[in-house]
C-alpha positions as CSV (number, residue, x, y, z in Angstrom):
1,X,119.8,116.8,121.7
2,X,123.4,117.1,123.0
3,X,126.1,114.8,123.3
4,X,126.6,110.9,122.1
5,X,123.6,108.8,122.1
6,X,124.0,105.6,123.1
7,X,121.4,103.7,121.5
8,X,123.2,101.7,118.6
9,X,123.0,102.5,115.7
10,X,122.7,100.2,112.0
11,X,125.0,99.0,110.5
12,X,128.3,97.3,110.7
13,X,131.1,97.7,113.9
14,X,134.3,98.2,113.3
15,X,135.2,94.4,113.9
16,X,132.2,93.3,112.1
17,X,132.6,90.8,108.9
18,X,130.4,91.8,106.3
19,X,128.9,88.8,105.0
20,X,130.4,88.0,101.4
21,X,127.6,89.5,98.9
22,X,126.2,88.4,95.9
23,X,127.1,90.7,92.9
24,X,126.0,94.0,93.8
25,X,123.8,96.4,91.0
26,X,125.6,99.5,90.7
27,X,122.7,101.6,90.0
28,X,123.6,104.8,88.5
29,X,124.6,107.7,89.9
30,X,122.6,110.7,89.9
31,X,125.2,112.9,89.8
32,X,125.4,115.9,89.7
33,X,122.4,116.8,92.3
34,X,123.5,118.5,95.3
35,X,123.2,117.5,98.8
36,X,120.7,118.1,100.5
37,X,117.9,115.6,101.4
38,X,114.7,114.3,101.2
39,X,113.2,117.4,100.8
40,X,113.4,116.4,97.1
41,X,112.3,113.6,96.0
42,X,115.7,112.2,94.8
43,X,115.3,110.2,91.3
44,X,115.7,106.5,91.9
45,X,115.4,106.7,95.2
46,X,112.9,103.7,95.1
47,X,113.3,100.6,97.1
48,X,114.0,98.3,94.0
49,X,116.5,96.3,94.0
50,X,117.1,96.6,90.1
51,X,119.7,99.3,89.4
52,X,118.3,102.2,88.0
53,X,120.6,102.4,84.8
54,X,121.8,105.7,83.0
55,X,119.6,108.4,83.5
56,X,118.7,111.3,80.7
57,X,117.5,113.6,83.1
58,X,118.8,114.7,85.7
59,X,116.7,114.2,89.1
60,X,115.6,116.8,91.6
61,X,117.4,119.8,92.4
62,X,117.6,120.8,96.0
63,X,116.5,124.1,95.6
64,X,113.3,122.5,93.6
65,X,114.8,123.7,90.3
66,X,115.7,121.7,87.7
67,X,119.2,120.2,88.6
68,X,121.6,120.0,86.8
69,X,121.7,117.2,83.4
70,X,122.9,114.2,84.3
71,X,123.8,112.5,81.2
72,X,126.1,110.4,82.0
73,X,125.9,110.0,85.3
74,X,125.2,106.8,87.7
75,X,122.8,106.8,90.1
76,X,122.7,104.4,93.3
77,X,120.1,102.5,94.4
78,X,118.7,102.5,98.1
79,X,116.6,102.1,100.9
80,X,113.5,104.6,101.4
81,X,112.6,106.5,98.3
82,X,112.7,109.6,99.8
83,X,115.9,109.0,99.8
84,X,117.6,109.5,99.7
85,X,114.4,110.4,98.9
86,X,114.9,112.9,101.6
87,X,112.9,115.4,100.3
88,X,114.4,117.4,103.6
89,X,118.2,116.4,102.6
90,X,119.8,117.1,99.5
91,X,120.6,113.7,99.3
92,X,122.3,113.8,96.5
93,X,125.3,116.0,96.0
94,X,126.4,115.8,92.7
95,X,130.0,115.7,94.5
96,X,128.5,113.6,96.8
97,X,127.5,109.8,95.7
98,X,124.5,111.8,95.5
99,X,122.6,110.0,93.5
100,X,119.5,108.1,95.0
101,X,119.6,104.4,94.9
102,X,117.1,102.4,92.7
103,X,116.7,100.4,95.9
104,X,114.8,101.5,99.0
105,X,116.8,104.3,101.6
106,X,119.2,104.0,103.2
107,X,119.2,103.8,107.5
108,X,120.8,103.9,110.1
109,X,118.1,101.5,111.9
110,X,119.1,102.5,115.2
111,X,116.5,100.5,116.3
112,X,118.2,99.7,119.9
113,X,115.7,101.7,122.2
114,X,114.0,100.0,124.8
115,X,114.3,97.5,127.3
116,X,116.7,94.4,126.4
117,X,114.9,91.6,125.4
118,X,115.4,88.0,124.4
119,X,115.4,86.7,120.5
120,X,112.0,85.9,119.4
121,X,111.3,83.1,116.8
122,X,108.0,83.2,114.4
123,X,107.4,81.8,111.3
124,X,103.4,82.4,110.4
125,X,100.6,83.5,112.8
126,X,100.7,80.6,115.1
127,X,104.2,81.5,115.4
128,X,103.9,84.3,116.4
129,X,101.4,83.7,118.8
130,X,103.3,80.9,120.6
131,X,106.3,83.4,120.4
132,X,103.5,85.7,122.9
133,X,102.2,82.8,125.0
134,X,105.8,81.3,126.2
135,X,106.3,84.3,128.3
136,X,106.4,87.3,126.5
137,X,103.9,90.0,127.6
138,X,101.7,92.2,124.9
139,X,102.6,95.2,126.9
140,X,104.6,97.1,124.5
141,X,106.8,98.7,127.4
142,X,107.8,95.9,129.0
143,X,108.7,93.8,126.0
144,X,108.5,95.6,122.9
145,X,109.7,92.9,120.2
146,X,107.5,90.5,121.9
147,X,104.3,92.7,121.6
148,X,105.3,93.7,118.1
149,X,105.2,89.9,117.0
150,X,102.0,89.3,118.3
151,X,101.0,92.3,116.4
152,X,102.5,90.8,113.3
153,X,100.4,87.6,113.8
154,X,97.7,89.4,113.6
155,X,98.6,91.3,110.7
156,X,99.1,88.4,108.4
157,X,102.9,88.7,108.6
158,X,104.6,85.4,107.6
159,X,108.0,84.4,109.3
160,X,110.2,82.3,108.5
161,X,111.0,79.5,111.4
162,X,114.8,79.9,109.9
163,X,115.1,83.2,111.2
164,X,114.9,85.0,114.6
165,X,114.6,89.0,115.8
166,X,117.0,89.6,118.3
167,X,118.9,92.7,119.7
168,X,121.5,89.7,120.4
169,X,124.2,89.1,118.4
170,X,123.3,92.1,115.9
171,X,125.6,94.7,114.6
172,X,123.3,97.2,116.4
173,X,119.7,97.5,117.6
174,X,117.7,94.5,117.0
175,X,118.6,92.9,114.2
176,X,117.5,89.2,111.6
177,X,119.7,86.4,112.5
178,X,119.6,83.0,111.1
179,X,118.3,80.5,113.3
180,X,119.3,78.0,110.9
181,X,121.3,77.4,107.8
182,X,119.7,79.5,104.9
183,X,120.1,78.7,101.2
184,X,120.2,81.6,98.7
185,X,116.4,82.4,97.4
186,X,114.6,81.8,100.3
187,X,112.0,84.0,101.7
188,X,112.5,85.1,104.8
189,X,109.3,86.8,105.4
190,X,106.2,88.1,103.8
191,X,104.0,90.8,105.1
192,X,100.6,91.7,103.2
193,X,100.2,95.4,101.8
194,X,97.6,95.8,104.8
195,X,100.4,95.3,106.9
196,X,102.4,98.3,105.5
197,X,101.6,101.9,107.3
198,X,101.0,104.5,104.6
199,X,99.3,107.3,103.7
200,X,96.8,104.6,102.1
201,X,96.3,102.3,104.9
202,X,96.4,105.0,107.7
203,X,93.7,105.5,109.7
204,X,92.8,109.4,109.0
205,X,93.7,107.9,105.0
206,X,90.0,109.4,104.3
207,X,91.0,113.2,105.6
208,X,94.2,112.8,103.9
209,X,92.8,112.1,100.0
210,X,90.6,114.7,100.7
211,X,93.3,117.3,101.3
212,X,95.9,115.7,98.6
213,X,96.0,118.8,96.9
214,X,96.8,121.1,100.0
215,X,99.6,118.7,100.9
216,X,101.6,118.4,98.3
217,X,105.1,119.6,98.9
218,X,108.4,119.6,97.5
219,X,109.5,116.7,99.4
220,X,106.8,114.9,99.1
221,X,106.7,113.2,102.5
222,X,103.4,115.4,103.9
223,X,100.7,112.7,104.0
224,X,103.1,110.0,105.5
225,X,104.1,112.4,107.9
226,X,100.5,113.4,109.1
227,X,100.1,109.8,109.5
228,X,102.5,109.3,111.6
229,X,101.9,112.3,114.2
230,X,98.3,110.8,114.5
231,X,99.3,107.0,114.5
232,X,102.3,107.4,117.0
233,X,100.2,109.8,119.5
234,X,97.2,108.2,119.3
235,X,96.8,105.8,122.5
236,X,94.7,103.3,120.3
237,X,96.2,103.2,117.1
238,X,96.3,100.1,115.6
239,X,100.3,100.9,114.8
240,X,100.8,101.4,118.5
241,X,103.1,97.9,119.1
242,X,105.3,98.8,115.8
243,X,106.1,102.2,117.5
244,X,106.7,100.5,120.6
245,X,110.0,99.1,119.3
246,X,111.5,103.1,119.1
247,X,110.9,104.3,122.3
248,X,112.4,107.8,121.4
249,X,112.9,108.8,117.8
250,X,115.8,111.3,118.9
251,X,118.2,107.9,119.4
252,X,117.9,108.1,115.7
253,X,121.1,110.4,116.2
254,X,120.9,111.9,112.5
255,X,123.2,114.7,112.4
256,X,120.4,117.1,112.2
257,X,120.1,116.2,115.8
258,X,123.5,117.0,116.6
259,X,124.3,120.6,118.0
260,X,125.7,122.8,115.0
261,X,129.0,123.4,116.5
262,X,129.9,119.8,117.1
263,X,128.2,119.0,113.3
264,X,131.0,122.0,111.9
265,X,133.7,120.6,113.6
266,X,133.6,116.9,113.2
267,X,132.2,116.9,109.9
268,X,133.5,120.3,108.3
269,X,134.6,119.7,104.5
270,X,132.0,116.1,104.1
271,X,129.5,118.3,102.5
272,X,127.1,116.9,105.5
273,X,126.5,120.1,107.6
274,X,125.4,122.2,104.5
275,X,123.0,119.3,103.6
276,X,121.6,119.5,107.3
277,X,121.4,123.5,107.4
278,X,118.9,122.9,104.4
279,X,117.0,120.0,105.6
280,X,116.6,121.7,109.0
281,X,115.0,125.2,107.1
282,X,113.0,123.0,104.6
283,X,111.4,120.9,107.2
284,X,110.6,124.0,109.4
285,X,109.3,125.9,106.1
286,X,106.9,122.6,105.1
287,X,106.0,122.4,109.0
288,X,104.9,126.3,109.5
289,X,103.2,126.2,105.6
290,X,101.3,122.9,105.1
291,X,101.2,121.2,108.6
292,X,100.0,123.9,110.8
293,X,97.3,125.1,108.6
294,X,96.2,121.4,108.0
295,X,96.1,121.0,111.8
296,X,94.1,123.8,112.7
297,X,91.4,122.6,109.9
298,X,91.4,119.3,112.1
299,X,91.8,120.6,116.1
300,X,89.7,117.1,116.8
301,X,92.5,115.1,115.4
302,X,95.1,117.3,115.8
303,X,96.8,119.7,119.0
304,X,99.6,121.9,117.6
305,X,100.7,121.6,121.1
306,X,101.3,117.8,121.3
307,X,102.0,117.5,117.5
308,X,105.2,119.9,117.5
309,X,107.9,121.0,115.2
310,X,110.1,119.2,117.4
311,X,108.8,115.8,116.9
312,X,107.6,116.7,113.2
313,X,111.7,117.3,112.9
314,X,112.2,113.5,114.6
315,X,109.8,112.1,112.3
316,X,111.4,113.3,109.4
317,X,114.4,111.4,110.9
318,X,112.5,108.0,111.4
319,X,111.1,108.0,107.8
320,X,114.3,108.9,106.5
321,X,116.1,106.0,108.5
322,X,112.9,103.6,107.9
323,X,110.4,104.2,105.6
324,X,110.7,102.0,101.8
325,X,110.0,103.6,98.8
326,X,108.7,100.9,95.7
327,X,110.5,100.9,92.9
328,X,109.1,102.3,89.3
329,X,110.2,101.5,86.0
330,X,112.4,104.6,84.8
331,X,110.0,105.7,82.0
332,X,107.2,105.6,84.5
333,X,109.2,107.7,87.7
334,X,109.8,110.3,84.7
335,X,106.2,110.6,83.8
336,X,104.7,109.9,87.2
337,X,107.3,110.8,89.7
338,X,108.7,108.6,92.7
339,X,106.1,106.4,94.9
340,X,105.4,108.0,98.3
341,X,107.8,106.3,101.3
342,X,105.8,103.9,103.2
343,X,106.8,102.3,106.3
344,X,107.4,98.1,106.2
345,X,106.9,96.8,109.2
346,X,110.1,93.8,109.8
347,X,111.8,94.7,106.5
348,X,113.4,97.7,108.3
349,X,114.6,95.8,111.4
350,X,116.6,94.0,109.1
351,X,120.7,96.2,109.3
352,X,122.7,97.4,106.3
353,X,126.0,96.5,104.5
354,X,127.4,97.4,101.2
355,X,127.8,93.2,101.0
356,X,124.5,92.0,101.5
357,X,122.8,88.8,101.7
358,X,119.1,89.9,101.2
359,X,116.6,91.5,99.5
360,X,112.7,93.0,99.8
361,X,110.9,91.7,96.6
362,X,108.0,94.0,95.5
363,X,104.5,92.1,94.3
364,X,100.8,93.0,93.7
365,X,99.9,91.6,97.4
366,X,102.4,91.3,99.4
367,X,106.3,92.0,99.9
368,X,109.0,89.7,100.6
369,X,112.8,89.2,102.1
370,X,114.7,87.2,100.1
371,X,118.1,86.0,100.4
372,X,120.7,86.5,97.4
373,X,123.1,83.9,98.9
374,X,123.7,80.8,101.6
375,X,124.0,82.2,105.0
376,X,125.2,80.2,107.7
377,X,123.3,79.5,110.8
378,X,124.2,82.5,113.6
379,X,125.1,84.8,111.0
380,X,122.7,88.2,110.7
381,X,120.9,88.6,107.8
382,X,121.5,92.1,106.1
383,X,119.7,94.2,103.5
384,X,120.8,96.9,101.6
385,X,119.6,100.2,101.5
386,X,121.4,101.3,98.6
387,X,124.9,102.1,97.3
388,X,125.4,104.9,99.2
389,X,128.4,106.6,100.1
390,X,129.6,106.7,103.9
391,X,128.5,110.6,104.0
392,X,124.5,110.1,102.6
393,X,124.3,107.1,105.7
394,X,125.6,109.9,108.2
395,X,123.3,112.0,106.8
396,X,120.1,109.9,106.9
397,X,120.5,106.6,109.1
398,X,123.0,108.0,111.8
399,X,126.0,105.7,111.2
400,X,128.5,105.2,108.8
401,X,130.2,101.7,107.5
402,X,133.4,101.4,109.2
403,X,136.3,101.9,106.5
404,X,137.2,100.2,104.4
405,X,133.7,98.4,104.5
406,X,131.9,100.6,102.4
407,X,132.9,100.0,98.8
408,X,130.3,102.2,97.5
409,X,132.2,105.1,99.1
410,X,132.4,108.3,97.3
411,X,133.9,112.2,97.6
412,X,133.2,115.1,95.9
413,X,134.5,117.9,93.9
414,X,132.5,120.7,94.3
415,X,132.0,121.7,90.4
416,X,133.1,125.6,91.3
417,X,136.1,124.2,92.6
418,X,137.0,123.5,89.1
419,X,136.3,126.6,88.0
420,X,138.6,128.7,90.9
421,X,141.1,126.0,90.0
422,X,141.0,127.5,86.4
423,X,140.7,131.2,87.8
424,X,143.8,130.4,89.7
425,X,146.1,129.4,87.0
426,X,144.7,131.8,84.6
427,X,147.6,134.5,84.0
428,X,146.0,137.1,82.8
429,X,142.4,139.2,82.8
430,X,141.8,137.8,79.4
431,X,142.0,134.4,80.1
432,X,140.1,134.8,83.3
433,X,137.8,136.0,81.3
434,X,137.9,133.2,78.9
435,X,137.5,130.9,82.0
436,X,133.9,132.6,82.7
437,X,132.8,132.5,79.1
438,X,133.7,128.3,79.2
439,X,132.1,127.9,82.7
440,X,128.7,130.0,81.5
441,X,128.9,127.9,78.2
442,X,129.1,124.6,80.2
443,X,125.8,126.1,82.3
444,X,124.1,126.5,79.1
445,X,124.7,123.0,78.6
446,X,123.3,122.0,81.8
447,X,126.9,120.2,82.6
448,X,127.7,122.3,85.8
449,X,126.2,124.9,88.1
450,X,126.7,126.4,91.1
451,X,125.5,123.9,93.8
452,X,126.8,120.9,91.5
453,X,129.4,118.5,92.2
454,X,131.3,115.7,90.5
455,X,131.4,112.5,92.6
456,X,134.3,110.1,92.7
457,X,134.4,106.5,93.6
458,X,136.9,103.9,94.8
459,X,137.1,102.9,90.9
460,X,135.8,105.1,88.5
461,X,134.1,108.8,88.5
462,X,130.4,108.6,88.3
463,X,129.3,111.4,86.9
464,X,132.3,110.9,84.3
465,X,130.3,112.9,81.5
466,X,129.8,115.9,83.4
467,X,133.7,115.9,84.7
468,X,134.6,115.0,81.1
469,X,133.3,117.9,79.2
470,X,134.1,120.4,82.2
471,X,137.8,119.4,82.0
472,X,138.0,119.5,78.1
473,X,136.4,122.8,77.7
474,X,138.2,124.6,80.6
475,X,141.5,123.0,78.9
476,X,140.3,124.9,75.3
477,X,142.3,127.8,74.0
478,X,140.6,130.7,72.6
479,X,140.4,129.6,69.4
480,X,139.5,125.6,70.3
481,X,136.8,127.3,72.7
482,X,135.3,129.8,69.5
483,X,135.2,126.8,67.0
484,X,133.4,124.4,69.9
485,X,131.0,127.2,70.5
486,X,130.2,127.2,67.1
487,X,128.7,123.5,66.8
488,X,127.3,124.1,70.2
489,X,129.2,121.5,71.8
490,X,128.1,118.9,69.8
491,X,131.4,118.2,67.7
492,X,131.6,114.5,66.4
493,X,133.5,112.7,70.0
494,X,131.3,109.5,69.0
495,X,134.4,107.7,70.0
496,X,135.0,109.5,73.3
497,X,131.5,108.6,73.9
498,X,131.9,104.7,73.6
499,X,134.4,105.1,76.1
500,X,133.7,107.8,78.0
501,X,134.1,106.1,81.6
502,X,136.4,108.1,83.2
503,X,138.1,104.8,85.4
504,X,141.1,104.9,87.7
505,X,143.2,103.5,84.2
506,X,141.5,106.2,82.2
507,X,142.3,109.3,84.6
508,X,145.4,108.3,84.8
509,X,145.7,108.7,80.9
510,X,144.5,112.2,80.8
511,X,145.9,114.7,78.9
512,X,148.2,117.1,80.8
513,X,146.6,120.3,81.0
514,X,143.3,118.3,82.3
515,X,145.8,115.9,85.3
516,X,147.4,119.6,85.7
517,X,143.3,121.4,86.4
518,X,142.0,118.1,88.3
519,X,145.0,117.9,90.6
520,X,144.8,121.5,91.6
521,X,141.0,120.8,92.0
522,X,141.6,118.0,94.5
523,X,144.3,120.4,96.6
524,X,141.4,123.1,96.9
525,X,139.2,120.5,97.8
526,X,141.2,118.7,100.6
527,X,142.0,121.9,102.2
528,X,138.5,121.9,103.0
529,X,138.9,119.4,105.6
530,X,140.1,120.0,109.6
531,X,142.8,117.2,109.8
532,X,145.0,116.1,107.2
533,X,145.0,112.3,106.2
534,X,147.6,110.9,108.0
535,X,146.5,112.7,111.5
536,X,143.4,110.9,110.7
537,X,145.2,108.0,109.5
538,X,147.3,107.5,113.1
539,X,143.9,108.0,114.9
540,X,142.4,104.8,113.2
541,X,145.4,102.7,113.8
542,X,145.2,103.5,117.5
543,X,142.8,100.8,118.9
544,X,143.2,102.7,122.4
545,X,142.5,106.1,121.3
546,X,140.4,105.5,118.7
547,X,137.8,103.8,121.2
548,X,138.3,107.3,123.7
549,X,136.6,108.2,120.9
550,X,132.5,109.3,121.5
551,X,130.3,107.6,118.8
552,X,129.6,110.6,116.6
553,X,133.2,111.3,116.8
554,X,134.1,107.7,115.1
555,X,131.4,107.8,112.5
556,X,132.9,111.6,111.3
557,X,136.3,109.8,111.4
558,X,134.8,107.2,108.8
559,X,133.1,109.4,106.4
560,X,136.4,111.9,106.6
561,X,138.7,109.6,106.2
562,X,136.8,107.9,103.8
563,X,136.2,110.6,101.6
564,X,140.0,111.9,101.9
565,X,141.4,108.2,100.5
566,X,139.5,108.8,97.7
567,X,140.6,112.4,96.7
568,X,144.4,111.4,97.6
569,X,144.1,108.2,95.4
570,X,142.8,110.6,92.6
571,X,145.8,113.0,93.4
572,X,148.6,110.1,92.5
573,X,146.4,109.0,89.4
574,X,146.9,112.2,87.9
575,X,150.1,113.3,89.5
């Protein structure tokens, strides 16, 4: 797929006001996991809306080893499980905001394919039906939202007559507006757990439990997946009107889908392209390893020839952009490991802001919308799919909050930049060798690693105990290092420890050899980038030429520039 897509894409416009949001959970961050996608189940990558707290372990690594420990780290809640529970993506880059939300996935709900259609209101079955009989036409093509809400009338999906789909008047794609003035804690909607398309509910579910054990995977997505490429191509499915609302998964336009050289060159130094690279090789891998052969056992179900890589590769993309992962309590997502994603019909029309004014409640029968504050009659109704950083929406919805919307924003510092930071300024072969023996010390430790990276946000490092220990033990002289080696790094800092958040106030307090290595760190890092801030800066503040500029070149712009505010704010902090 070449060039911009036009379909729009979730999320926010530039001239878009968020709504003003209730408090937002910061769920922690997962640090120091790498990017790279759903192909790992990330850690907290549940649909909750509860923040996931400090974690003790560190989640998934993309390579499916252990990652690295993420002890201090915070983790942020979001939209599907899976991602970023993107198994494919290495969601999480420990430089990256990486950490998976405690609240369902993130995406981009480019739901804006099809024909343009008129709002629709419904509030129970008789809603919906009325919705079908004033003129709207059950055939899917010709009026896709209309056919999908007579399918949710029959599905037992409750809507409330205070709301309205529309692709009018959202931010992009269709879209929940309020029909009518909304106080905070109503529901919005409720759809049954028969109503939810999953591996469980599917209807080759039967073939699927047999074959659980030939489909696990290290992303975890398989048996969703296989539901889908039977559901989607099969002319009578009973999911056959909610599929009609995407009439081509590829305006889903996830980087992945982008072609590599314009991916290098408009988002070189975000961390994005590598994350893609490996999602692109994992999803082949899982496709040519568990698919295939499970196709071939079932040539009555499936045709290798109709169910493709291609569209395997596109489905990936829809689950990562729509698909809900419930929530666990942390104890039991240790011992059990993350729900599988599921798809929820209506909740994932609803767009995304950082500032939200909704929420999907989770409960023994049924799910529910709810909203976390007043919203005014006209205004859209937004859920969250996480805190997630402009780069991990890019990466698995296809759109990025315009800036400075996204106050969940993050950038990284690769962890290895640290160390050729110390490398650099080390005078001598002995203290270079002194730098290794720290940096394979702090590996035993489970504080860094090669594919690691420490995230930075608009207000305080989140994975501030991994930066922490990294600066104060490349900062040791010989004889501070020997003596710390000696009580294994576990030296009474009980007072460090209360206060170990590394905020903006804190950085800037730093002792001088640490500003000296974290500044030099953050010069490596931003010479990564194409375009220098103020280039990119110029380009913003330009209404004309900004808007010359294609779609996928505006959302790289965000995530960039994004990502380059937050390094050059920790440059002055520690100048």
């Amino acid at each position: 797929m070449s060039g911009a897509v036009t379909a729009a894409v979730r999320g926010p416009s530039a001239a878009t006001e968020a709504p003003q949001p209730p408090e937002v959970h910061r769920a922690g961050h997962t640090g120091r996991e790498t990017r790279g996608g759903p192909w790992i189940p990330q850690r907290g990558t549940t649909r909750s809306s509860e923040p996931s707290g400090r974690r003790s372990e560190a989640g998934p690594h993309r390579d499916g080893l252990r990652a690295h420990r993420a002890g201090g780290s915070r983790a942020r809640s979001r939209r599907c499980s899976p991602g970023p529970f993107c198994p494919f993506l290495a969601t999480v880059s420990p430089a990256h905001g990486g950490g998976a939300p405690a609240t369902r996935r993130a995406r981009p709900r480019p739901r804006g394919a099809g024909p343009r259609v008129g709002s629709v209101m419904a509030s129970a079955p008789k809603r919906f039906k009325a919705a079908v009989e004033s003129g709207a036409h059950e055939n899917s093509s010709a009026d896709p939202l209309s056919a999908f809400l007579a399918w949710c009338g029959r599905a037992g999906v409750e809507l409330n007559p205070k709301v309205r789909l529309s692709r009018e008047g959202a931010v992009a794609g269709y879209g929940m507006l309020a029909a009518e003035e909304l106080e905070a804690g109503e529901v919005l909607f409720t759809i049954p757990r028969t109503a939810l398309l999953s591996q469980h509910t599917t209807s080759i579910h039967a073939l699927l439990q047999e074959a659980q054990e030939s489909l696990q995977s290290q992303s975890g997505w398989v048996p969703l997946l296989l539901a889908l490429l039977h559901e989607y191509t099969a002319s009578s499915s009973h999911w056959q009107p909610y599929f009609s609302l995407w009439q081509d998964f590829r305006s889903l336009d996830h980087p992945m889908f982008w072609p590599q050289e314009e991916r290098t060159r408009l988002l070189q130094g975000t961390g994005i392209p590598e994350a893609v690279d490996k999602d692109l090789v994992n999803i082949q891998l899982e496709y040519n390893s568990i698919i295939l052969p499970f196709m071939e056992t079932h040539p009555d179900i499936f045709d290798p020839k109709l169910h493709t890589l291609e569209l395997y590769k596109e489905l990936v993309a829809f689950v990562m952009a729509y698909s809900f992962q419930e929530p666990l309590e942390e104890e039991e997502e240790d011992e059990k490991g993350p729900n599988p994603p599921m798809m929820v019909p209506v909740a994932d029309i609803l767009n995304h802001v950082a500032n939200h004014n909704a929420n999907l409640e989770y409960s023994p029968h049924c799910l529910r919308m709810v909203t976390t504050q007043p919203v005014k009659k006209g205004q859209e109704i937004f859920n969250t799919y996480g805190q997630m950083a402009n780069w991990q929406l890019l990466h698995m919805y296809g759109f990025a909050e315009p800036y400075p919307g996204n106050s969940h924003d993050t950038a990284d510092i690769q962890m290895v930049t640290l160390r050729r930071a110390a490398l650099q300024r080390a005078k001598s072969e002995a203290q270079q060798q002194l730098v290794s023996e720290q940096w394979d010390f702090l590996c035993q430790l489970e504080m860094v690693g090669e594919e690691g990276a420490f995230v930075l946000g608009w207000d305080e490092v989140l994975t501030e105990e991994e930066l922490s220990m990294t600066l104060k033990v490349l900062c040791m002289s010989e004889e501070e290092f020997k003596e710390y080696k000696e009580q294994d790094g576990w030296e009474d800092d009980s007072d460090e420890e209360e206060n170990s958040t590394l905020s903006n106030e804190a950085l800037s307090r730093l002792k001088t050899p640490c500003k000296k290595l974290l500044y030099d760190s953050v010069l490596l890092t931003l010479e990564s980038y194409g375009a220098d801030l103020k280039a990119e800066q110029d380009l913003l503040n330009n209404k004309e030429a900004y808007e010359k500029l294609s779609r996928r070149e505006q959302q790289a712009l965000h995530v960039r520039y994004g990502q380059k505010r937050i390094l050059h704010q920790l440059l002055e902090l520690v100048q």
